[in-house]
N, CA, C and O atoms as a printed pandas DataFrame, in Angstrom:
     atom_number atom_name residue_name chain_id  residue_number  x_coord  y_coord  z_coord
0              1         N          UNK        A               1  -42.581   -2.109    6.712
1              2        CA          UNK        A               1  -42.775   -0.681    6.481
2              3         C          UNK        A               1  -41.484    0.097    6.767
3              4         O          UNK        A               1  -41.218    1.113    6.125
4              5         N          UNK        A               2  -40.794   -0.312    7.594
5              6        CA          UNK        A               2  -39.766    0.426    8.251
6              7         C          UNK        A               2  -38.252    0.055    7.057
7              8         O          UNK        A               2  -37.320    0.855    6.976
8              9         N          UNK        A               3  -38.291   -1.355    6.187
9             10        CA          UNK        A               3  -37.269   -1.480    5.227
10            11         C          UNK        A               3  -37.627   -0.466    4.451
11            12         O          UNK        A               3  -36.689    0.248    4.096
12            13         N          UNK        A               4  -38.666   -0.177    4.080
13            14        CA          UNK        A               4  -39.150    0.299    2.701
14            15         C          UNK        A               4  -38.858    2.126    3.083
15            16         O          UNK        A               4  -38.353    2.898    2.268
16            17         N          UNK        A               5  -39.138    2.369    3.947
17            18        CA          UNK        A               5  -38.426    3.904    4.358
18            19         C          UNK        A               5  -36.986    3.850    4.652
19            20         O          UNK        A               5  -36.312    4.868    4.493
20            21         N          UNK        A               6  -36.529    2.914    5.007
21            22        CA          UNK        A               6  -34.851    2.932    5.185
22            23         C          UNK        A               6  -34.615    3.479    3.450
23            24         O          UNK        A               6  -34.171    4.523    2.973
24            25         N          UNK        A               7  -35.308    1.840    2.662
25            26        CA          UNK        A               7  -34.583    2.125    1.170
26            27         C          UNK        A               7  -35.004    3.417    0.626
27            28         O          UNK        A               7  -34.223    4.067   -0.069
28            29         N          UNK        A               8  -36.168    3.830    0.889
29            30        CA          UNK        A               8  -36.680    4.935    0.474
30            31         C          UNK        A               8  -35.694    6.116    0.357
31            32         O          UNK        A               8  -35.435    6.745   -0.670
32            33         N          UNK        A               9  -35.120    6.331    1.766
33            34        CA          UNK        A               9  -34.151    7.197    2.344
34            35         C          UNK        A               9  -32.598    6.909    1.295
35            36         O          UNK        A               9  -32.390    7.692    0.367
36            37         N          UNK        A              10  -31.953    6.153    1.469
37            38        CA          UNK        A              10  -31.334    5.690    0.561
38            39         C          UNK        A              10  -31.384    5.853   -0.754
39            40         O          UNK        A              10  -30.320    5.958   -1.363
40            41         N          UNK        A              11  -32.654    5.909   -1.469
41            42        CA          UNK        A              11  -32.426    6.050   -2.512
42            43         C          UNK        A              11  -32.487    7.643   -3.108
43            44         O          UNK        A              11  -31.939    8.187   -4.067
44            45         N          UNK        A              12  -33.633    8.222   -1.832
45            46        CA          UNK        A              12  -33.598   10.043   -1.926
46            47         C          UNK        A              12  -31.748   10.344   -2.051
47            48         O          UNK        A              12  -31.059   10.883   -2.917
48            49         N          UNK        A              13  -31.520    9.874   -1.095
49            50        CA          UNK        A              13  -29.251   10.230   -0.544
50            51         C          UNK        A              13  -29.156   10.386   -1.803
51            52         O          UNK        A              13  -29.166   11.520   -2.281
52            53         N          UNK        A              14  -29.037    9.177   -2.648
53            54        CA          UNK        A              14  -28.131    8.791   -3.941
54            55         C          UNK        A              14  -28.582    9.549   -4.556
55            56         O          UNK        A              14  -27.676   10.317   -4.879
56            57         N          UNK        A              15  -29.879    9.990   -5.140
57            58        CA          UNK        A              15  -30.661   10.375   -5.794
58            59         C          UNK        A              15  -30.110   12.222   -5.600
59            60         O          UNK        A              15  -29.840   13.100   -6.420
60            61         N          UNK        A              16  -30.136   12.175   -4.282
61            62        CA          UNK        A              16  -29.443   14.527   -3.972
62            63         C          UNK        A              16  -27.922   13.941   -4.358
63            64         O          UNK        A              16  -27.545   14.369   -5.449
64            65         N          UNK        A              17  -27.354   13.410   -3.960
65            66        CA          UNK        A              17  -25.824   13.199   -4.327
66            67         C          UNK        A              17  -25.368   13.092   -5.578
67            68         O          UNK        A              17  -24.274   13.615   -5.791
68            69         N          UNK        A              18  -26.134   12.333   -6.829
69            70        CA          UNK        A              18  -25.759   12.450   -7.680
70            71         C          UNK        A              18  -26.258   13.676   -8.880
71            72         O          UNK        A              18  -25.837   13.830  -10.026
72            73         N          UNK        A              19  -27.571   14.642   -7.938
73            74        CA          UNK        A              19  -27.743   15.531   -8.622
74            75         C          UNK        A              19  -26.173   16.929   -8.577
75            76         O          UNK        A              19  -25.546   17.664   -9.340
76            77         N          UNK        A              20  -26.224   16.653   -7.556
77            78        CA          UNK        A              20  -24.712   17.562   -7.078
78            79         C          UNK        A              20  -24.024   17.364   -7.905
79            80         O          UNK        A              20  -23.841   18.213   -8.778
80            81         N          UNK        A              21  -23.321   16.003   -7.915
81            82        CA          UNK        A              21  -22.178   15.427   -9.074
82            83         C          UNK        A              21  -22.892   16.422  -10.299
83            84         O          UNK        A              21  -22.269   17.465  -10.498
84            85         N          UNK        A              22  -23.969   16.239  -11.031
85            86        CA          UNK        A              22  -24.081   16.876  -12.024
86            87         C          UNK        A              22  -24.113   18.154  -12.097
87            88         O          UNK        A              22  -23.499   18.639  -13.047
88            89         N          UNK        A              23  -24.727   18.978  -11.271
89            90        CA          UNK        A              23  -24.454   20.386  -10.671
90            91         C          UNK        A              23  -23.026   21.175  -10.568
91            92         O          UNK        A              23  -22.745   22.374  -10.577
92            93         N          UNK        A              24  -22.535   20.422  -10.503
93            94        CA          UNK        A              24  -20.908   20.708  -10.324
94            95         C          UNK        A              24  -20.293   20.444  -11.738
95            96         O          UNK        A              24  -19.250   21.030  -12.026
96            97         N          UNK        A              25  -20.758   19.769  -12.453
97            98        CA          UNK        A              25  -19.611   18.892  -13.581
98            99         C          UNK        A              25  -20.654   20.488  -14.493
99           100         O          UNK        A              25  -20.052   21.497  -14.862
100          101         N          UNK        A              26  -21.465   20.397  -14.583
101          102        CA          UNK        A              26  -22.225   21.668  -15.587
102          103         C          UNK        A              26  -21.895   23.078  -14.887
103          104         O          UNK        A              26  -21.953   24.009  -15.691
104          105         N          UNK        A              27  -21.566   23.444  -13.591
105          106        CA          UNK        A              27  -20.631   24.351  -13.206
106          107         C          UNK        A              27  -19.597   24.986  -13.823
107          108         O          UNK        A              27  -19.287   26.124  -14.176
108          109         N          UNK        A              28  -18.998   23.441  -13.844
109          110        CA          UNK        A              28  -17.346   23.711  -14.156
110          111         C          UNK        A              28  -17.304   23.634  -15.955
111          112         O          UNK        A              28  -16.310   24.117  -16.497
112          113         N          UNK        A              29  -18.197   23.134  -16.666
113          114        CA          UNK        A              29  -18.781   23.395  -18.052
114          115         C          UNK        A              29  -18.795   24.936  -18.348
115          116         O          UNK        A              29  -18.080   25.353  -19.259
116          117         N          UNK        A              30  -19.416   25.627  -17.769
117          118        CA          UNK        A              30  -19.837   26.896  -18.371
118          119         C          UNK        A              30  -18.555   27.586  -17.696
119          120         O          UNK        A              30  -17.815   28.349  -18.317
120          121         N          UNK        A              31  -18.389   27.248  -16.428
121          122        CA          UNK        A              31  -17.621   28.760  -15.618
122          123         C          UNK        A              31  -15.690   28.222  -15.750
123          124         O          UNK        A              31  -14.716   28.925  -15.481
124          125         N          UNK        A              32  -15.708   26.709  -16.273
125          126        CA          UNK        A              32  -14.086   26.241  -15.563
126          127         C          UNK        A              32  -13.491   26.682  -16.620
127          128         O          UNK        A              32  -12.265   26.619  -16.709
């Protein structure tokens, strides 16, 4: 139970981190 919330966690991270990456790259789209 306790791997499966580690990966869980892990995969939420990657998952907010690479929404950012895109957040930023469509940022700099409209405003750069």
């Amino acid at each position: 139970m306790a791997g499966l919330f580690i990966v869980q966690q892990k995969w939420l991270s990657d998952f907010t981190e690479h929404r950012f990456v895109v957040l930023v790259a469509v940022h700099y789209l409209f405003y750069g």
